[in-house]
SEDRENLO-341284 format. One record per atom (N, C-alpha, C): atom name; x, y, z. Coordinates in pm, 1 decimal, padded with zeros to 6 digits. Example, Ala and Ser with C-alpha at 12.3 -4.5 7.8 and 13.67 -1.06 7.14 Angstrom:
<nodes>
 atome     east    north       up
     N  01319.0 -00569.0  00780.0
    CA  01230.0 -00450.0  00780.0
     C  01320.0 -00330.0  00780.0
     N  01285.0 -00225.0  00708.0
    CA  01367.0 -00106.0  00714.0
     C  01290.0  00003.0  00787.0
</nodes>
This chain:
<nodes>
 atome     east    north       up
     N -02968.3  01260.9  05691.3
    CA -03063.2  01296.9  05587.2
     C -03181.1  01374.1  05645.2
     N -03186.3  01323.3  05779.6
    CA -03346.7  01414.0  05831.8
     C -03288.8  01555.3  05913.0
     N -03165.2  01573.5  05878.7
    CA -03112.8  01714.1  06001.0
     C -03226.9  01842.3  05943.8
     N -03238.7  01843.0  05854.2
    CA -03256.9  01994.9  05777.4
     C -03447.4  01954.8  05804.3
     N -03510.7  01865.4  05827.2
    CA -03644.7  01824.2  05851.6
     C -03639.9  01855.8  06004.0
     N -03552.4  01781.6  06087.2
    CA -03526.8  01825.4  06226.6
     C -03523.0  01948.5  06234.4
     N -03435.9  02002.1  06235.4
    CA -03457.4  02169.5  06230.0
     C -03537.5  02274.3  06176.0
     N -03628.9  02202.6  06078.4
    CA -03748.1  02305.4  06040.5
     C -03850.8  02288.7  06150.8
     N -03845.5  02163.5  06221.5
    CA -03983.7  02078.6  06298.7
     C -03903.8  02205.6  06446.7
     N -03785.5  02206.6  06474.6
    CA -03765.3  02301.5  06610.8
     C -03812.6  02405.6  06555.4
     N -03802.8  02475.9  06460.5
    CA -03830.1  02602.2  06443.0
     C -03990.3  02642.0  06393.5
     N -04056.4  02504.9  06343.2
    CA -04184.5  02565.9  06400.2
     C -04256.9  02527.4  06546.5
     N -04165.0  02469.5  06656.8
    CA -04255.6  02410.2  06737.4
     C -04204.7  02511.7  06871.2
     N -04064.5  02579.7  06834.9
    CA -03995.0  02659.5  06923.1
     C -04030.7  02782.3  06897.5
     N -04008.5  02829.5  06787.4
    CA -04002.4  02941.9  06709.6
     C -03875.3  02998.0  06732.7
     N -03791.9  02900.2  06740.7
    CA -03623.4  02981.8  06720.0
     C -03585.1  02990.4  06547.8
     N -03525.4  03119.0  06531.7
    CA -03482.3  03103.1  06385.7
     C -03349.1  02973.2  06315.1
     N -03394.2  02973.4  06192.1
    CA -03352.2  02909.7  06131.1
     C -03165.2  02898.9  06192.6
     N -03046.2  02934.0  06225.2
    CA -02959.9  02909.8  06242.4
     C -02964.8  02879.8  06398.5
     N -02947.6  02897.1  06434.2
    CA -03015.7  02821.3  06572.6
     C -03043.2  02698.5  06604.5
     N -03165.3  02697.1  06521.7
    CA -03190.5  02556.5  06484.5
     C -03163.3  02442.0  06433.1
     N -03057.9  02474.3  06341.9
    CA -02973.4  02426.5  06302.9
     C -02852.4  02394.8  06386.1
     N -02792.7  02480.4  06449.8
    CA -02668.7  02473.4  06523.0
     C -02729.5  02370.9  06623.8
     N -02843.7  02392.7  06702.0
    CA -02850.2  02255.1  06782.8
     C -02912.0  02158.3  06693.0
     N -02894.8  02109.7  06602.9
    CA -02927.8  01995.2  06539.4
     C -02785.0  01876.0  06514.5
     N -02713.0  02031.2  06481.3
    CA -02575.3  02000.8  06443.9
     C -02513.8  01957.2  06607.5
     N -02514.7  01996.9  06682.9
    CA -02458.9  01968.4  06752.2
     C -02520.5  01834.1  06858.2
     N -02639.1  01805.6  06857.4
    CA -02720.0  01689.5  06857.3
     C -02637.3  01571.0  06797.2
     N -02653.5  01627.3  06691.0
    CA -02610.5  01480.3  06618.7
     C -02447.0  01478.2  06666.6
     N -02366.2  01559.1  06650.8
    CA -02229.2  01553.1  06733.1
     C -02222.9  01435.6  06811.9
     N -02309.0  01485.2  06955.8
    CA -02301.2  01450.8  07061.1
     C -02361.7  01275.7  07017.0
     N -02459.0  01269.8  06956.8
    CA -02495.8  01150.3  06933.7
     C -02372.2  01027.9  06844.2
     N -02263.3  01092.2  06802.5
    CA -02193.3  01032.2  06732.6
     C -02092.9  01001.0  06830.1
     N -02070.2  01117.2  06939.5
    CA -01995.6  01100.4  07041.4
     C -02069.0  01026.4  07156.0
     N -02157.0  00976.6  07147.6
    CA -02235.4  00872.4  07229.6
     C -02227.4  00735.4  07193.2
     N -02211.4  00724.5  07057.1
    CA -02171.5  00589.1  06989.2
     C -02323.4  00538.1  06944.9
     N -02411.9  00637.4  06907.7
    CA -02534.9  00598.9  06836.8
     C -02519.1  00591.8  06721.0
     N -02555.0  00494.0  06689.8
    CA -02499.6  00401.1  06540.4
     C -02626.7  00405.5  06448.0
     N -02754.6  00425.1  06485.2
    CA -02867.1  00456.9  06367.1
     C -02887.2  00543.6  06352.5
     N -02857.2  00663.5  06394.3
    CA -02908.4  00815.6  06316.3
     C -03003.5  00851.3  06371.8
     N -03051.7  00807.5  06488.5
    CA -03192.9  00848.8  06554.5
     C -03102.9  00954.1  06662.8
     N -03224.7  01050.0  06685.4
    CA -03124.7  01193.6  06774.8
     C -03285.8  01241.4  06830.8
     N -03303.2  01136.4  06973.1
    CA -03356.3  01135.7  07079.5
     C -03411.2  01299.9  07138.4
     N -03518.1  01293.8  07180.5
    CA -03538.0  01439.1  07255.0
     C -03478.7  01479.0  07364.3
     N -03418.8  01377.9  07459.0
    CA -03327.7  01401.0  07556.7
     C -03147.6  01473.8  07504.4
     N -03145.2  01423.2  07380.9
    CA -03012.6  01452.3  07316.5
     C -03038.1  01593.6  07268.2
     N -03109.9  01600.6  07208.5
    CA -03231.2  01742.0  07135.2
     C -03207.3  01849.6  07266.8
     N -03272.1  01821.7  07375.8
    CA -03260.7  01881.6  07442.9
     C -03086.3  01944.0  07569.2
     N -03015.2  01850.2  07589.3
    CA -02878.8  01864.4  07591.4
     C -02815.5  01954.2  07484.5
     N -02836.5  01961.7  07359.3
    CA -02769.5  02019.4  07290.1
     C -02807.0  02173.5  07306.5
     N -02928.0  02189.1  07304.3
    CA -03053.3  02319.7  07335.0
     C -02986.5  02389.7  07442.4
     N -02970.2  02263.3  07553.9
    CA -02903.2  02403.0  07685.6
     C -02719.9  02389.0  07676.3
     N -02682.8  02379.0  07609.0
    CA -02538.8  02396.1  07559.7
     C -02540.2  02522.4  07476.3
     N -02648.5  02537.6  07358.5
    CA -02657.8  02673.8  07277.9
     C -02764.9  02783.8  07373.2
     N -02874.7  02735.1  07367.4
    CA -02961.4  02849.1  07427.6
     C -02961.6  02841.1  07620.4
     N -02893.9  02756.2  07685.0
    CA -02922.9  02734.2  07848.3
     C -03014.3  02688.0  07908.6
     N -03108.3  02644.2  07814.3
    CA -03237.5  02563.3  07865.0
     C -03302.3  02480.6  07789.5
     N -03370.0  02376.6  07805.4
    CA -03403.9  02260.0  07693.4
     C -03462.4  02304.4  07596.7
     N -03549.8  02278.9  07501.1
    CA -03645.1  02289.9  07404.5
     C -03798.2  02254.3  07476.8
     N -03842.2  02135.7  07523.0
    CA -03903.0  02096.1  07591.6
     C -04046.3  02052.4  07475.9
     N -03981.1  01994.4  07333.5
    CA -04069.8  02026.9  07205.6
     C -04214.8  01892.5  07299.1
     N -04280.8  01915.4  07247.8
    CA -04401.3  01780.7  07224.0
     C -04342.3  01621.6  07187.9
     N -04353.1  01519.0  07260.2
    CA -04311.0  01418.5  07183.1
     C -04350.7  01367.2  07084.0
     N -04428.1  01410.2  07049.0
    CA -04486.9  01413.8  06881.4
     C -04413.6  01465.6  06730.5
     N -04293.0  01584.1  06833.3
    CA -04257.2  01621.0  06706.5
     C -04169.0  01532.0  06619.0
     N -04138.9  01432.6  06730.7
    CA -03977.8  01355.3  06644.1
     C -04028.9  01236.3  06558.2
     N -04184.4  01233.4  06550.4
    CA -04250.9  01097.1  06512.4
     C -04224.0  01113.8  06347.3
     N -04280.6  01166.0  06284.0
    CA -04239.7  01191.1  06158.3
     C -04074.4  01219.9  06106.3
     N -04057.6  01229.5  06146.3
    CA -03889.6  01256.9  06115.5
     C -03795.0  01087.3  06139.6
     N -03815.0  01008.4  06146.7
    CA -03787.9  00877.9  06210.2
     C -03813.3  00805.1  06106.9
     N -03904.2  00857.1  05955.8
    CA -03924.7  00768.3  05831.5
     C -03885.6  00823.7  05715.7
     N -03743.6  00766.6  05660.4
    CA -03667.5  00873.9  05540.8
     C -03799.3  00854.3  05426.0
     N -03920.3  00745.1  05427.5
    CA -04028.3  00750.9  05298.9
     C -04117.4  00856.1  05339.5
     N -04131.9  00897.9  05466.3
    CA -04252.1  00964.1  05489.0
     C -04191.3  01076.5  05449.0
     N -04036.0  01171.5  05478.9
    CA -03993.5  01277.8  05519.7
     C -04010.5  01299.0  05308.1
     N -03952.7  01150.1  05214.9
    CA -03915.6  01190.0  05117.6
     C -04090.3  01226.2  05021.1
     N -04184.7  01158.6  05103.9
    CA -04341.4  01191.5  05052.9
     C -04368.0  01298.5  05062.3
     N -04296.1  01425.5  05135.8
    CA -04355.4  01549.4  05212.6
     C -04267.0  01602.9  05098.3
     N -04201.0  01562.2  04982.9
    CA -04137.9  01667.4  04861.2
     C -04195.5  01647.0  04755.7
     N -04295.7  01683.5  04753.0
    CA -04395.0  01730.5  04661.8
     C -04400.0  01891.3  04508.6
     N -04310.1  01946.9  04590.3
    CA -04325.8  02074.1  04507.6
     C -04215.5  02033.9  04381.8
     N -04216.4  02091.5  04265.1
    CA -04141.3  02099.1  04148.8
     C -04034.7  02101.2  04145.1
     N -03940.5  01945.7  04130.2
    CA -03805.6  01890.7  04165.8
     C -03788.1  01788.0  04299.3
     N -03957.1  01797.0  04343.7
    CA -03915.2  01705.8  04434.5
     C -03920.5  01575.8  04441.9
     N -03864.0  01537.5  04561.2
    CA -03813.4  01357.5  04517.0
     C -03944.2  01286.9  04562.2
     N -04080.4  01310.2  04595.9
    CA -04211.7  01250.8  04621.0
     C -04203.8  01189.2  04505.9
     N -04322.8  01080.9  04512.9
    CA -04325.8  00999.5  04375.6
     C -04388.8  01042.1  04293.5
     N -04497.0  01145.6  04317.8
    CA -04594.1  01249.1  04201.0
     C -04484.8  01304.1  04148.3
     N -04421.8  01367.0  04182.1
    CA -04305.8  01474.8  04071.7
     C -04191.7  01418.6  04055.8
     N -04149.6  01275.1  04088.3
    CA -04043.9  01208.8  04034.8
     C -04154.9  01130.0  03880.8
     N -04263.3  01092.2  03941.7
    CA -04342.9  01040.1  03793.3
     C -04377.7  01132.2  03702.0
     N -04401.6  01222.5  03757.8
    CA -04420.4  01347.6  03608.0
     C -04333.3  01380.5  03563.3
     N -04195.1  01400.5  03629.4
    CA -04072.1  01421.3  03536.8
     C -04043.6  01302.1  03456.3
     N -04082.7  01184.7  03495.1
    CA -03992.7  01084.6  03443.7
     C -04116.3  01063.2  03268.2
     N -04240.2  01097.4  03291.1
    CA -04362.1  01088.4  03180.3
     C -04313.6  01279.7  03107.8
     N -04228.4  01336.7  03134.8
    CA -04211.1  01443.8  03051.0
     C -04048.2  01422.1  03034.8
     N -03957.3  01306.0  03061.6
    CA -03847.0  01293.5  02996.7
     C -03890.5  01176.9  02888.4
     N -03996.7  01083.1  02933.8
    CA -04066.6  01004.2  02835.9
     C -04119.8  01097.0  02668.0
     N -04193.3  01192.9  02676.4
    CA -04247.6  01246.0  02599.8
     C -04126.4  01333.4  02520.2
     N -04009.1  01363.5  02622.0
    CA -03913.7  01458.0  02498.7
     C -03840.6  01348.8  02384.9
     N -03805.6  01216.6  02491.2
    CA -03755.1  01141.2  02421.1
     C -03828.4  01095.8  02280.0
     N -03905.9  01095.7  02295.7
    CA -04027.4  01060.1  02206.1
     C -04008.6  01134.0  02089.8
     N -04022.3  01228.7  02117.3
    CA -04024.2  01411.5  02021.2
     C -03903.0  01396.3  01986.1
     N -03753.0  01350.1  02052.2
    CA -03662.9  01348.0  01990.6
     C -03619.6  01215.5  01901.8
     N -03670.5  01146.8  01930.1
    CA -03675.9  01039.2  01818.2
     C -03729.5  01052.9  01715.7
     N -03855.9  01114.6  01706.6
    CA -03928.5  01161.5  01582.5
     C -03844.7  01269.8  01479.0
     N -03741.6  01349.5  01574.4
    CA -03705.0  01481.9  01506.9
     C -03586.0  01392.6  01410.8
     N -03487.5  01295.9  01485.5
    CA -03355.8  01234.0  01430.1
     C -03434.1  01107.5  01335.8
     N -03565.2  01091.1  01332.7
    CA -03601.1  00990.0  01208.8
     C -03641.2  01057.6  01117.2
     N -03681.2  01169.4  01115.6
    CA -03717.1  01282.6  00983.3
     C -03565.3  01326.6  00946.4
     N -03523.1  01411.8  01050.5
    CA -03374.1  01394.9  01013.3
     C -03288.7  01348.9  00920.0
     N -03326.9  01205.9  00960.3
    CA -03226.8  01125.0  00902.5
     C -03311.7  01096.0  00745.2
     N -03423.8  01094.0  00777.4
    CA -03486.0  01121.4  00620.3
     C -03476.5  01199.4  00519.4
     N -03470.0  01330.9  00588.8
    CA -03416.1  01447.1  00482.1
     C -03307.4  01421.7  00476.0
     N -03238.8  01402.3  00556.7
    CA -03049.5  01367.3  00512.1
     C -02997.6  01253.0  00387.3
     N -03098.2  01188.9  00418.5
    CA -03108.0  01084.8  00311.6
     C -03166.1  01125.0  00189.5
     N -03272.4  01200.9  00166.7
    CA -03305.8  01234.6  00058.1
     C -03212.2  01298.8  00006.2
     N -03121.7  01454.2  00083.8
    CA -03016.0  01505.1  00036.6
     C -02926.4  01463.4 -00049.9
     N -02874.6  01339.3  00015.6
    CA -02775.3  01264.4 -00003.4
     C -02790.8  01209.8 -00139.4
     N -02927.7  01147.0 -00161.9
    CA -02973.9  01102.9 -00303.3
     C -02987.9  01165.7 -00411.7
     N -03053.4  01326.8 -00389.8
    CA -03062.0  01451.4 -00471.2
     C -02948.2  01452.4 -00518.0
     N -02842.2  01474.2 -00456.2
    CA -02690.0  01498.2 -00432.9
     C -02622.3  01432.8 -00559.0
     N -02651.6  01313.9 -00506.7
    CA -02534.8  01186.0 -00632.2
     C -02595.0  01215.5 -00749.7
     N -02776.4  01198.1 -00767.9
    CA -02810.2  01189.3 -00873.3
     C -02767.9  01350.7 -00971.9
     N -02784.5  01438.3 -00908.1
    CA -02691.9  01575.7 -00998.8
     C -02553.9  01550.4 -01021.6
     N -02463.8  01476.9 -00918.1
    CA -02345.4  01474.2 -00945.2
     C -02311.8  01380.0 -01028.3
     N -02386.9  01268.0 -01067.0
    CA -02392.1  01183.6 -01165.3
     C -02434.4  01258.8 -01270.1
     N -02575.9  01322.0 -01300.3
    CA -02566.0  01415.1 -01429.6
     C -02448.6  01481.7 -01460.0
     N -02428.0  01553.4 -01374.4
    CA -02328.9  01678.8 -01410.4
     C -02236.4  01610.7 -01456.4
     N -02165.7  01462.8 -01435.8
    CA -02039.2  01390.0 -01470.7
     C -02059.1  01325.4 -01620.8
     N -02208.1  01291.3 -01654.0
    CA -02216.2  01275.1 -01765.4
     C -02237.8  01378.4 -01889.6
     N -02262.0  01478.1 -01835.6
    CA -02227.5  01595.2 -01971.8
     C -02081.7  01629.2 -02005.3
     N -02061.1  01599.6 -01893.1
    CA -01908.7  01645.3 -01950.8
     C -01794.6  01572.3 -01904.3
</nodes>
């Protein structure tokens, strides 16, 4: 879940482009699966192995960079923008699926009011009309 966070954090701390960065992420985690690391954590020593397999020399990032990336709440707090899964824009969507629902309940109880009135208009002509003739 944090690969695509991992690889934005190399590419601003390296300045290698985006596929790159990726490819040793991808291949990080490989190696980490082929290591028999069982939590999903992908070490700067591993980070770096993978680095001189693609580029021939480590990364050598800050050990700072992997600190944030290590908390799927912190990584999911940093999605903030429109659709993201932060809790500000998961609560505003969920208070503007609140408010349609709302609006659409109001529309199917008028609805169903005029339908009903129809319905009544309806018989009572078709009852006239049956008694004239």
């Amino acid at each position: 879940a944090q690969a695509t966070d991992l690889a934005e954090a190399i590419m601003q701390s390296s300045g290698l482009n985006y596929r790159t960065a990726h490819r040793i992420v991808g291949l990080a985690i490989r190696l980490a699966i082929e290591c028999g690391e069982q939590d999903g954590h992908i070490s700067m020593p591993l980070l770096d192995k993978a680095a001189e397999q693609i580029l021939g020399h480590p990364l050598r990032l800050a050990a700072t960079t992997l600190d944030t990336l290590d908390d799927p709440a912190a990584i999911v707090a940093t999605r903030q923008g429109l659709g993201g899964a932060a809790e500000g824009p998961i609560l505003t969507m969920i208070e503007e699926c609140r408010m349609l629902h709302s609006e659409f309940i109001t529309w199917q109880k008028q609805s169903t009011q005029q339908l009903d009135s129809c319905e009544k208009k309806l018989l009572e002509l078709a009852t006239a009309f049956a008694a004239t003739t």
